[in-house]
C-alpha positions as CSV (number, residue, x, y, z in Angstrom):
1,X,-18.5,0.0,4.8
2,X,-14.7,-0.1,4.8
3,X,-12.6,-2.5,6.5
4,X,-9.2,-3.0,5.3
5,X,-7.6,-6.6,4.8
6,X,-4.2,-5.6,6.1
7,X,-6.0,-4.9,9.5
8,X,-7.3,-7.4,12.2
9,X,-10.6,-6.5,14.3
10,X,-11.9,-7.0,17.9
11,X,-15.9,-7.4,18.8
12,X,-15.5,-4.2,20.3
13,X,-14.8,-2.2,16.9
14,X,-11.0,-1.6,17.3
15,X,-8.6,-2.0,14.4
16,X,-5.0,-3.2,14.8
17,X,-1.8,-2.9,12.0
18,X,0.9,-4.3,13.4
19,X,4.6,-3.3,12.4
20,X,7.2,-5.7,13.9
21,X,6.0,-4.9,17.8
22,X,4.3,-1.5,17.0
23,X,1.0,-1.0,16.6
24,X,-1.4,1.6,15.3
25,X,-5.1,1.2,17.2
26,X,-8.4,2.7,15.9
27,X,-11.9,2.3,16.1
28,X,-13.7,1.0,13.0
29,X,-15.7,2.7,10.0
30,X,-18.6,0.7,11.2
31,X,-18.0,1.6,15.0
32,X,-17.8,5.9,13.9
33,X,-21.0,5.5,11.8
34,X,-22.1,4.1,14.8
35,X,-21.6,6.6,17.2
36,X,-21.9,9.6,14.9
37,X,-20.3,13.2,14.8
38,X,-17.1,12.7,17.1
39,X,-16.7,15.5,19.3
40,X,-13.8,14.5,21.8
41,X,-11.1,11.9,22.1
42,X,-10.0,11.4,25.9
43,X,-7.1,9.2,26.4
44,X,-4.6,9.3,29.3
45,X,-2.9,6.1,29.4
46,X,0.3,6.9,27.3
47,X,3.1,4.9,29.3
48,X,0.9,2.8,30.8
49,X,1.1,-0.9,30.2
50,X,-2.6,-2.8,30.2
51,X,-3.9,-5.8,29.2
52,X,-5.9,-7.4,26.3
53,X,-9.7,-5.9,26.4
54,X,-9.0,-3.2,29.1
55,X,-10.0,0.5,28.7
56,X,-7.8,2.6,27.4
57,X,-10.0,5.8,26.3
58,X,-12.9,7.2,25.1
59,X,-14.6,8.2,22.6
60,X,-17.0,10.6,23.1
61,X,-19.9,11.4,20.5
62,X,-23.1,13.9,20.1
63,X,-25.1,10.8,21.1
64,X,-23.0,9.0,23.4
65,X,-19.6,8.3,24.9
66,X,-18.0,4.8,24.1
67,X,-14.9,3.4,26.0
68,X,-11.8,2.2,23.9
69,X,-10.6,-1.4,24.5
70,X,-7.7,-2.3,23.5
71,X,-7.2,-5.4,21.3
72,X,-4.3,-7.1,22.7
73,X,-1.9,-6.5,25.9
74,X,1.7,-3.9,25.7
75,X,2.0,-0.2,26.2
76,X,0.4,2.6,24.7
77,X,3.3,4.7,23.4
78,X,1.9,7.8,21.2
79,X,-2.0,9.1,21.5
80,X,-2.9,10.7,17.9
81,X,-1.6,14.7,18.1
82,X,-4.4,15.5,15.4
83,X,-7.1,14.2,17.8
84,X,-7.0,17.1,20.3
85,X,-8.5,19.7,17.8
86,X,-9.5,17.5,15.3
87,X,-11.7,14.2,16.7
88,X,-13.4,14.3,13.6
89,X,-10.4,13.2,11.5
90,X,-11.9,9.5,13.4
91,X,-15.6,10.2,11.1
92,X,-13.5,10.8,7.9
93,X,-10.5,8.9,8.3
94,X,-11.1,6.0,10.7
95,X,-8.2,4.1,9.1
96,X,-5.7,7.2,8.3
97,X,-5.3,10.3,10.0
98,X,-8.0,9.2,12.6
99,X,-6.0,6.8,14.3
100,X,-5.8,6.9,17.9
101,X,-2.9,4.9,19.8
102,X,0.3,3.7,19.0
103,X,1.3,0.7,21.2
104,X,4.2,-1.2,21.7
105,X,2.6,-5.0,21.9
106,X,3.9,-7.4,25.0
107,X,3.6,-10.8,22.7
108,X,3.0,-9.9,18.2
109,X,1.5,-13.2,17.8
110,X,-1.7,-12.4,19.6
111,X,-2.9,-10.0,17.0
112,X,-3.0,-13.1,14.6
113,X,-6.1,-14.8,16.8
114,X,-8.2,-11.7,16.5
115,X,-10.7,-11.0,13.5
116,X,-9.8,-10.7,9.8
117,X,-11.7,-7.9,7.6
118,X,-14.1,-11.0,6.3
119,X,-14.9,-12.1,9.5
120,X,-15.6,-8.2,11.2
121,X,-17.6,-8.0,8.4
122,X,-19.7,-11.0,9.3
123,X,-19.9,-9.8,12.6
124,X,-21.8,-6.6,11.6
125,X,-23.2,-7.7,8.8
């Protein structure tokens, strides 16, 4: 499995890369092993601002459909464009083309207390 030191994690498989007080969200390698062939992306909360751990999509699978939390509180700015025909860009790409949110973050430093690549790593182990 892949997970990228210049990322942070959440226990609920989401990715963060913050730039200044944009950031790009996405679920995991781990998390689209997980749920297998993508088949749908559904996310309707661009403009909207939530908080920390709250749904902001889902994901939805041939096995199952998974909600999308998001790892710290701001506004979701940008859904991926590539998604709409191409959900599987998440199963080959999770951390490049298959991004899935672009956010604008309410306060940067909270993306420091989530999980570095060597401790998502423990987590799944």
């Amino acid at each position: 499995m892949n997970f990228p030191a210049n990322l942070h994690y959440t226990k609920d498989h989401e990715w963060i890369q913050l730039d200044g007080n944009v950031a790009t969200i996405g679920i995991t390698d781990f998390a689209q092993h997980e749920l297998g062939d993508i088949v749908y992306i559904d996310i309707n909360t661009v403009g909207k601002a939530l908080a920390a751990e709250e749904v902001f999509g889902t994901v939805e699978a041939v096995k199952t459909v998974s909600d999308l939390f998001l790892p710290v509180a701001g506004t979701i700015t940008e859904v991926n464009p590539l998604l709409e025909k191409q959900p599987e860009l998440v199963n080959t790409d999770a951390y490049g083309d298959g991004w899935m949110v672009k956010m604008t973050v309410s306060n940067p430093a909270d993306v420091a207390a989530l999980m570095s690549s060597e401790a998502y790593a423990a987590l799944v182990g």
